[in-house]
C-alpha positions in Angstrom: 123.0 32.4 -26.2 122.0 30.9 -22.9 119.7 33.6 -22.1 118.4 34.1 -25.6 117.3 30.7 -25.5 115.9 30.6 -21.5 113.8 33.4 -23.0 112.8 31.7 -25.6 112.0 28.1 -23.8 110.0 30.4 -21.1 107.9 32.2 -23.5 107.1 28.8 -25.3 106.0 27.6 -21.7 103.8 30.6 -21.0 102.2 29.9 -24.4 101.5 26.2 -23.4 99.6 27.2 -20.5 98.0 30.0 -22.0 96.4 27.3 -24.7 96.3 24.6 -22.3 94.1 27.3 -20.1 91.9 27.8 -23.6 91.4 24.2 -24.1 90.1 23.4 -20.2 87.9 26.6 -20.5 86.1 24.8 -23.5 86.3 20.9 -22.2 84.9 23.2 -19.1 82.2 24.7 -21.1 81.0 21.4 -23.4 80.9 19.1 -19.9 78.5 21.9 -18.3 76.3 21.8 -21.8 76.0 17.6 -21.6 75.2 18.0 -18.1 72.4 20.8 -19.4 70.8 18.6 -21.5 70.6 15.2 -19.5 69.0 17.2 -17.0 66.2 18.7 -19.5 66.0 15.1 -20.5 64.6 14.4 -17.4 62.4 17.2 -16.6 58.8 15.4 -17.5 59.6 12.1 -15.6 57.9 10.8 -13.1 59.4 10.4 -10.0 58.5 8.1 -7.2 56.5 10.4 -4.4 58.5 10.2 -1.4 57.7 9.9 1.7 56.4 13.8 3.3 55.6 14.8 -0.5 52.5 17.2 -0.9 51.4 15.4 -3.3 50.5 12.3 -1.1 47.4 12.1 0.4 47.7 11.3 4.6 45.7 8.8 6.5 43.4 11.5 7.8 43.0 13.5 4.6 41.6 9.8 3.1 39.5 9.1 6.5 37.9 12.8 5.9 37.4 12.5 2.4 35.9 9.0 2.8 33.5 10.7 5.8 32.5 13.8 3.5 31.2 11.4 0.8 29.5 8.8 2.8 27.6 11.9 4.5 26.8 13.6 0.7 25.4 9.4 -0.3 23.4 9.3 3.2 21.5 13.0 2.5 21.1 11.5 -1.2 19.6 8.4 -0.3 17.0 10.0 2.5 16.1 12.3 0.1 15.3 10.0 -2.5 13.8 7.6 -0.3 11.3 10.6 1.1 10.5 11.5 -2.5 10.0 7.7 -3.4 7.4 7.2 -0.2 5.5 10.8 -0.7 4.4 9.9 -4.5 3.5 6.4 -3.1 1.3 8.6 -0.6 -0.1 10.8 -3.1 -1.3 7.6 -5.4 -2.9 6.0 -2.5 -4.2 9.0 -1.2 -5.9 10.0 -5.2 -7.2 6.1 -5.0 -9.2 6.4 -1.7 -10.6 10.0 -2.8 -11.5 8.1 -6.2 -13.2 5.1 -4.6 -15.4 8.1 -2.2 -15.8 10.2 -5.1 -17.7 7.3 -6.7 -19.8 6.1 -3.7 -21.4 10.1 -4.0 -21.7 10.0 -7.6 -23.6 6.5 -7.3 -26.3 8.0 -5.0 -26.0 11.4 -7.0 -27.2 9.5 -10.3 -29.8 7.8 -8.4 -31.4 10.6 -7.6 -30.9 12.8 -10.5 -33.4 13.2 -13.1 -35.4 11.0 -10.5 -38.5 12.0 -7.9 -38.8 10.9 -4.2 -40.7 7.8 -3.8 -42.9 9.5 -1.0 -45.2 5.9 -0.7 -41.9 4.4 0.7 -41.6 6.6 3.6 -45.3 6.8 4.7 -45.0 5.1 8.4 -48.9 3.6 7.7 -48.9 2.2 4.2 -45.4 1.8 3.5 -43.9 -1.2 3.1 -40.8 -1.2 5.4 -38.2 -0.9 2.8 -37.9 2.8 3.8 -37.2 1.9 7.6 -33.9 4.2 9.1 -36.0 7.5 8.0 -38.5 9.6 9.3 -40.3 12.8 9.3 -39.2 15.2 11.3 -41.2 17.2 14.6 -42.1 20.5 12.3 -43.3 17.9 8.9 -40.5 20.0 6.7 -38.1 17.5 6.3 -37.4 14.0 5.6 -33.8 12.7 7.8 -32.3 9.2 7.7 -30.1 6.6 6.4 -32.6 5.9 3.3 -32.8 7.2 -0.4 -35.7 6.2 -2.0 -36.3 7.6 -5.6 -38.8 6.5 -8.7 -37.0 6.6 -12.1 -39.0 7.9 -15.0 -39.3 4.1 -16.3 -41.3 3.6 -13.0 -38.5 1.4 -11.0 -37.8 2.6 -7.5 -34.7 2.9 -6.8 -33.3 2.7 -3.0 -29.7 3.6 -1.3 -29.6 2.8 2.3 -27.0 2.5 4.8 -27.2 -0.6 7.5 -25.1 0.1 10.7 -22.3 -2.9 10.8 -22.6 -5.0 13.6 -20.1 -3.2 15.9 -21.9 0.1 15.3 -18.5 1.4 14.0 -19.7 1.7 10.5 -22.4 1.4 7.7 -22.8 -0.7 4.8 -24.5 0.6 1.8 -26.7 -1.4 -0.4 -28.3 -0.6 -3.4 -31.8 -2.4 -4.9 -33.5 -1.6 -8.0 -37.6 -2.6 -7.7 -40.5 -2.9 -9.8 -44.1 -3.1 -9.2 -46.0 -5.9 -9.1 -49.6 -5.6 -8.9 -50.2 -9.0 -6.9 -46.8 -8.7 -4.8 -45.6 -5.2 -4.4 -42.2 -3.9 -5.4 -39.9 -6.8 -6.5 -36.2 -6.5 -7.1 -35.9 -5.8 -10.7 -35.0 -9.2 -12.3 -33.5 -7.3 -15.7 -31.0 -5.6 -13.3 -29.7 -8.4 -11.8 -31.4 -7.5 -8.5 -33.6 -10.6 -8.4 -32.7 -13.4 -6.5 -30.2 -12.4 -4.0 -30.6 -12.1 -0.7 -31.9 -9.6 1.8 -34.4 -8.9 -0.2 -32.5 -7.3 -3.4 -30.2 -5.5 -2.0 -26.2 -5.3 -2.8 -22.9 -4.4 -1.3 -21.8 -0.6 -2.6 -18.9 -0.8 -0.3 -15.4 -0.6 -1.7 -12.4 -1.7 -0.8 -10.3 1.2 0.1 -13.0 3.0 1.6 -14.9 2.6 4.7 -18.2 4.5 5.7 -18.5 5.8 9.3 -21.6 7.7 8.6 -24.5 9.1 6.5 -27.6 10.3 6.4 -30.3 11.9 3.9 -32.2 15.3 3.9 -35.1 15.5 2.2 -37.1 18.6 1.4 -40.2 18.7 1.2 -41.5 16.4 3.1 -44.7 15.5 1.6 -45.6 16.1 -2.3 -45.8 19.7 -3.1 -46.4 21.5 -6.3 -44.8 24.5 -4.9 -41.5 23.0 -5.7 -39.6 20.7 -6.4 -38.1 18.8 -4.3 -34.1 17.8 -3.2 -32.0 15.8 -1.4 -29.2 16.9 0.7 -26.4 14.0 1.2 -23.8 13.7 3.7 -21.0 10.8 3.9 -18.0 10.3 6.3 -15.7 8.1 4.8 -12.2 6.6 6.6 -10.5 5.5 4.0 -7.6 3.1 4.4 -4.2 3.2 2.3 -1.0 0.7 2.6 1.1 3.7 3.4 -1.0 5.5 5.7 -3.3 3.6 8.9 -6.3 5.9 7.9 -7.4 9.0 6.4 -10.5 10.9 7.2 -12.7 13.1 5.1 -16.3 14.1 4.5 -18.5 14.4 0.9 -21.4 16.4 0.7 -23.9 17.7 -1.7 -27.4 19.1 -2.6 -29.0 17.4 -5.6 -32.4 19.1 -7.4 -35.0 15.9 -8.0 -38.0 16.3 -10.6 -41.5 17.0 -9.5 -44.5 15.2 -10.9 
């Protein structure tokens, strides 16, 4: 009986450890599952960087960062700046060119559709409104600082240009006349030449654009029913911009007159 029952107390032992073996395998197996899932709890927070983390930025990373973009806003800047000051040159630039395109067309219209007032530039019977041009050696040509024209309504019509005091440019004046049997050739009072002085004439000088020279070629120099005569013009202009100290360009052109 005593062995019966040590067998039987030791196989009731061995089962108590086989189960209690069982049971730690499972408390085993449910602690490693709550530890599963407070770590996939976890995954998507954000954590503080620390300190050595890639994903900090160092104090030189930020000072070379900070260099590249102040370089990139610097090359912006010039180049808008550059782009800014060339279209302010350009508009200047198209104004002067204006103001000399309309100082040719001026004399241009004066002498189209016009003839040459030969009376004017006879050195014995003119009457000194002509003075700055003469014939030249060979009698083909008439050169100077002088146009003289007669309109078909019988007004003469003169363009010259004065020397300024310095000698470092010209001035050019414009007078519309009519004849006067007892006086001569008046400035036209219906033109709002009359009455002002040196004799008639007014200022065709603009403000962007000054004249350094010009002078007239006329061909034929004496009335010729061969043909008909025209008028070579020459102007130097300097014109002046706010941008620019000066620009230089020339304007010329060869105008047909009518012949009487």
């Amino acid at each position: 009986m005593t062995e019966k029952s040590n067998f039987i107390q030791n196989l009731q032992t061995g089962m108590n450890s086989i189960f209690y073996f069982k049971d730690f395998n499972k408390i085993m197996k449910i602690s490693s599952i709550k530890n599963w899932m407070k770590k996939s709890a976890h995954v998507h927070e954000l954590r503080p960087a620390k300190r050595g983390s890639a994903l900090a930025f160092t104090l030189i990373e930020l000072l070379v960062a900070m260099t590249v973009f102040g370089l990139f806003i610097a090359a912006l800047a010039g180049s808008y700046l550059f782009l800014t000051r060339a279209e302010r040159d350009t508009n200047e630039l198209r104004k002067v060119y204006s103001e000399g395109r309309f100082l040719m067309d001026e004399m241009i219209e004066t002498a189209r559709g016009s003839t040459i007032a030969y009376d004017c530039y006879n050195a014995v019977g003119g009457d000194g409104a002509c003075d700055g041009s003469s014939i030249d050696a060979l009698g083909e040509s008439i050169t100077g600082t002088v146009l003289a024209t007669i309109r078909p309504d019988g007004k003469r019509v003169i363009i010259k240009g004065e020397e300024c005091p310095d000698d470092s440019c010209y001035a050019l004046k414009k007078v519309v006349q009519e004849y006067d049997e007892l006086n001569g050739w008046l400035p036209s009072e219906s033109e709002g030449y009359y009455g002002s002085p040196d004799g008639g004439f007014q200022n065709l000088n603009l403000e962007k654009v000054e004249v350094e020279n010009i002078y007239f070629i006329i061909k034929p120099a004496l009335v010729s029913s061969a043909s008909s005569p025209y008028v070579q013009i020459y102007l130097s202009l300097e014109g002046v911009s706010q941008i620019r100290d000066s620009v230089d360009f020339d304007i010329q052109t060869t105008v047909s007159l009518r012949n009487y």
